[in-house]
N, C-alpha and C positions, 0 to 999 in steps of 0.2 A: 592444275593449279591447286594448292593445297590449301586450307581451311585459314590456315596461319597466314598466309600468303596475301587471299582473299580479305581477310580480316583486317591487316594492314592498311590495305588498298582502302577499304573503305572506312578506316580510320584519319586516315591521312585527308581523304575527300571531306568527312565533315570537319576536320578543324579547318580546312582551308576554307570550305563556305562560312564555318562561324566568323572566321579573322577577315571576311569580307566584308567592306562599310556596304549599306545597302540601303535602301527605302523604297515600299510599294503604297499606291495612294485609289484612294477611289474618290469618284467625285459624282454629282447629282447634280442637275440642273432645278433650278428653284422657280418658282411663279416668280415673277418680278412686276413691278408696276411702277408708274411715275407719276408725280402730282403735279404741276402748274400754276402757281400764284398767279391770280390776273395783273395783268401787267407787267409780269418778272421780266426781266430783261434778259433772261439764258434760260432757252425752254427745252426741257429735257426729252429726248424724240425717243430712243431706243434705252432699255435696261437691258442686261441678259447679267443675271447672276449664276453661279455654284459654288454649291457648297463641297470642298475637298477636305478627305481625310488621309491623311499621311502617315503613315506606319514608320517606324523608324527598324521593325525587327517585320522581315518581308511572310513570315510564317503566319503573324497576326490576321487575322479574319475581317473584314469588315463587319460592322455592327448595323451598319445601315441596311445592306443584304442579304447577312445571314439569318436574322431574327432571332440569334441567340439569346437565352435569359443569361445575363451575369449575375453574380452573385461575388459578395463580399469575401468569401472563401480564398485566398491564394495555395493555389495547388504547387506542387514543389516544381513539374515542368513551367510553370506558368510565373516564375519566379523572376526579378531582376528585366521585363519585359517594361519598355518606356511605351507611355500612356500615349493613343493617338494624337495630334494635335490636325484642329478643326480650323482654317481658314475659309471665309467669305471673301470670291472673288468675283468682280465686279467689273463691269464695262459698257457703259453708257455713249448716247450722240447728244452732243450739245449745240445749239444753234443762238450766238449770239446775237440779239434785236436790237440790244441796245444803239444809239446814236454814238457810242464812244466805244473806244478797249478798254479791256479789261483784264488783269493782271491776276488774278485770285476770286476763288468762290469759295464755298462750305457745301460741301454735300450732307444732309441728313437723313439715315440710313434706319429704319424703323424695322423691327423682327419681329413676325409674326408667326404663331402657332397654326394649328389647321381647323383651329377654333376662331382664328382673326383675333385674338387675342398677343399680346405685346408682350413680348420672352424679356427679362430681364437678366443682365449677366448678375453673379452674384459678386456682393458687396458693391454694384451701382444705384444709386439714387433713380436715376433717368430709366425711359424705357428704349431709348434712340442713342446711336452715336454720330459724331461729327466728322467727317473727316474733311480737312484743309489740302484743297488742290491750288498748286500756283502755277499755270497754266496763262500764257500769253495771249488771247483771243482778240483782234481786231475785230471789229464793227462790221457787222453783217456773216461773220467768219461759222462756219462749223466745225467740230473737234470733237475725235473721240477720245476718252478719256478712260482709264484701267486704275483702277482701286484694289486693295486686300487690306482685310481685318480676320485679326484672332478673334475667334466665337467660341464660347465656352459648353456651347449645348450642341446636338442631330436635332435636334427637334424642331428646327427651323421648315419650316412649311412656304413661309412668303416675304419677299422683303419690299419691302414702299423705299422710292427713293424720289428725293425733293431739293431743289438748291432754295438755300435760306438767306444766303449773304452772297453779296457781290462786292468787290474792290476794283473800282475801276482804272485807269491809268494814270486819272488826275487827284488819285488820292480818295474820291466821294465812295461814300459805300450806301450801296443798297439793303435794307432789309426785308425781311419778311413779316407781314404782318402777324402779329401776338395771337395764336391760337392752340388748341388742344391737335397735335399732330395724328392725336388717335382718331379722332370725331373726322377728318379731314378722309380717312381709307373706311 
């Protein structure tokens, strides 16, 4: 086979890997934890979160296991390369106490460092997000429940997860009493 030949061949090969749609992810299992209002009426029994990072260009490296230092520098290979994106995926047991259904909760979802300190996304006010589940649960019922949010940092270490509101099937909602959800982990 001749040079020219050879050279072809494996020209042909990397356009067809570049022209191929693709995506590699790595993902980490996070500390999770749950809190319990006394008296909440959906008490939250199992968490198991991870954290996923999805590549759009399968060449990309993981940052979480490689330990590379980045740097601000874009290098000419390293050019035209879409930025990872970071999802928190999530999946809890719920066990409904209340005496009635319930139609709807708010999960609030608390990010912590490995400091136990409260990661902020930038430009949020809050240290915590909400996420609204409408979920069906009759009275006495248990249900497991899968959640995902975009997170803008690795650096997530632990996440606290709490139900704050409840909507019951006759309309009454439950709250959570008013406190510091940091002072609470």
């Amino acid at each position: 086979m001749s040079a020219w030949t050879l050279l072809r061949i494996v020209a042909a090969w990397a356009l067809w890997l570049a022209a191929m749609p693709s995506a590699s992810a790595a993902d980490r299992a996070l500390k999770a934890k749950a809190h319990n209002y006394p008296n909440t009426p959906v008490e939250v029994r199992q968490v198991k979160v991870a954290l996923v990072e999805t590549y759009a260009t399968p060449t990309q490296a993981s940052a979480q296991e490689t330990g590379t230092r980045r740097s601000r520098v874009r290098y000419a290979n390293r050019a035209g390369l879409t930025p990872a994106t970071l999802v928190l995926s999530g999946e809890l047991l719920l066990a409904n106490h209340a005496g009635q259904s319930m139609e709807a909760l708010a999960l609030t979802i608390v990010l912590l460092d490995a400091f136990h300190q409260p990661l902020q996304a930038p430009g949020q006010r809050d240290t915590f997000t909400v996420q609204q589940v409408v979920a069906a649960m009759p009275k006495g019922s248990t249900r497991r429940i899968q959640w995902e949010q975009r997170v803008h940092s690795a650096d997530i270490y632990e996440v606290a997860v709490l139900v704050t509101r409840v909507r019951f099937t006759d309309a009454s909602v439950w709250l959570a009493p008013r406190e510091e959800l940091i002072d609470i982990f």
